[in-house]
N, C-alpha and C positions, 0 to 999 in steps of 0.2 A: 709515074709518081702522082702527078696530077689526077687520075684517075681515082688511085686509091682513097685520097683524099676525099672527094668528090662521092665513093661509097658510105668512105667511114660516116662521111655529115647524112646522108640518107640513111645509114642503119639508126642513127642517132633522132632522128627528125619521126623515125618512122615507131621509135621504142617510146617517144613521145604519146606518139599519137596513138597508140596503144593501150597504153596507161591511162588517156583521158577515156578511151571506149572503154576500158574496162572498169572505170568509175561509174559511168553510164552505167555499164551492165547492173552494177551493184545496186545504184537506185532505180533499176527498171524493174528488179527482182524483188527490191524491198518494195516496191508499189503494188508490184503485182501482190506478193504477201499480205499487204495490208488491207487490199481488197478481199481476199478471197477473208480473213479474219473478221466474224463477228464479235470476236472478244473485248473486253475493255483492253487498250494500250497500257500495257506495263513502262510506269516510267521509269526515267532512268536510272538504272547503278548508280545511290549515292557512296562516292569515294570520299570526300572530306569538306569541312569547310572552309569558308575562307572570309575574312573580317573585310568590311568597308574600308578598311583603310591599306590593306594589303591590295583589295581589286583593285583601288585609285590608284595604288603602285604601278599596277598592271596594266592600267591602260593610262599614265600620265605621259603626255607628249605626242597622244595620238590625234588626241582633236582640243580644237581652243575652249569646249565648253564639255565637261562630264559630270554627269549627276549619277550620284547612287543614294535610294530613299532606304535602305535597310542596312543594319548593323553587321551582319551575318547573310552569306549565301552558300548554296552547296555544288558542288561541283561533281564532277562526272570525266570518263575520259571523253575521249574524242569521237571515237567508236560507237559507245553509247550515244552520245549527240548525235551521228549520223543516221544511226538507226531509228531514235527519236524520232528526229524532224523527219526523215520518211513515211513512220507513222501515222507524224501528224496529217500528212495529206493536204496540205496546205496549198503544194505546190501541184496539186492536180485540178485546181480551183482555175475557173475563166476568167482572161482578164478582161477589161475593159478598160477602155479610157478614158480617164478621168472619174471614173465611179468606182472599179475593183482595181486600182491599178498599187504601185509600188505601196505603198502606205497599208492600205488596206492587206497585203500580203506580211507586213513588219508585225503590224499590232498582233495577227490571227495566231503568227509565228510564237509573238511572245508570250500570249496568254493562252495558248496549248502548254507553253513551259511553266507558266507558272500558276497552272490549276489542280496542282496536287497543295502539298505543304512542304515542299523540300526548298523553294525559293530560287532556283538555277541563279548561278551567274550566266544570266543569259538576259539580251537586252532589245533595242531600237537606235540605228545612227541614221544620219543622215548628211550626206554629202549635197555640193550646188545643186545638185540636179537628179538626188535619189533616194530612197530609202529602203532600207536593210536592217539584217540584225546584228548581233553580235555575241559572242560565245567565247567564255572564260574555261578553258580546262582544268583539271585537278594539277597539272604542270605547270599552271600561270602561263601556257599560251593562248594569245587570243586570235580569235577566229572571224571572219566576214560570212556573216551565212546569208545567201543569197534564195528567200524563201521562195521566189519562184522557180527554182529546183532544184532546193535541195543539198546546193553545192558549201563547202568550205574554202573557205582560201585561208593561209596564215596571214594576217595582216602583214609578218614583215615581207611579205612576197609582192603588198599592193603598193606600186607608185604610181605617180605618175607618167609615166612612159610607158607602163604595163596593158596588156589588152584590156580595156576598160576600166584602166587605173582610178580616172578620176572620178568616176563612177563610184568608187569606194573610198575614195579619202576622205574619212571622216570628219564632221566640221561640230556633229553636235551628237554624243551618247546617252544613253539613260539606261539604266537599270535596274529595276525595281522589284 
């Protein structure tokens, strides 16, 4: 009985870690594409907007201070986003410390998104000890995008007792 047990959590543990390598695969594919492309970056599928005062819905209770400087933002699915920020290339950039490091990866993040005229809800946080971005979908969920590669989490996934929880618990948003 014990045994079984003992599989089932390994089949479990292992379907896991499968679905992280095949997230990898996705943005190793979407890099590689985006190199071999001389094209302009088509940005994203706008799906609809969404009012200032709808987004503050959306992210009220997430961090003690949020800013939003525009009336109107567009949104996009999730999908779209990930393909995005792959494009961007952001997260194929050297870091350094203390000259190219977290910060410098949020702003590069945020102003690939908002240099067309669609305005993303897509933004800059920053938690004790880091900075990141953030990302509204057309479903009003909001996202942790982790520009040095690429990655989404859902916020409600981040605590603190999560791997590198605190790392993302936001203390301060902007989006503009």
């Amino acid at each position: 009985m014990m045994m079984k047990i003992l599989k089932k959590i390994a089949r479990m543990i292992l379907k896991e870690e499968i679905a992280v390598l095949n997230d990898d695969i996705k943005i190793l594919r979407g890099t590689i594409d985006s190199l071999k492309s001389q094209d302009k970056i088509k940005p994203p599928i706008f799906c609809s907007k969404v009012s200032n005062i709808d987004l503050y819905e959306y992210l009220s209770g997430l961090a003690p201070m949020i800013r939003l400087s525009d009336k109107v933002y567009s949104t996009t699915t999730i999908e779209e986003a990930k393909r995005y920020q792959i494009k961007s290339g952001v997260h194929l950039r050297d870091y350094k410390t203390g000259s190219r490091d977290c910060d410098e990866y949020s702003f590069e993040s945020m102003g690939f998104w908002n240099k067309d005229n669609l305005q993303f809800a897509y933004g800059i946080a920053w938690s004790d000890t880091h900075a990141f971005n953030l990302f509204v979908s057309t479903l009003g969920e909001v996202y942790v995008v982790e520009p040095q590669n690429a990655k989404f989490i859902p916020i409600d996934k981040i605590n603190s007792t999560s791997p590198d929880g605190a790392k993302y618990l936001p203390i301060k948003m902007i989006i503009m």
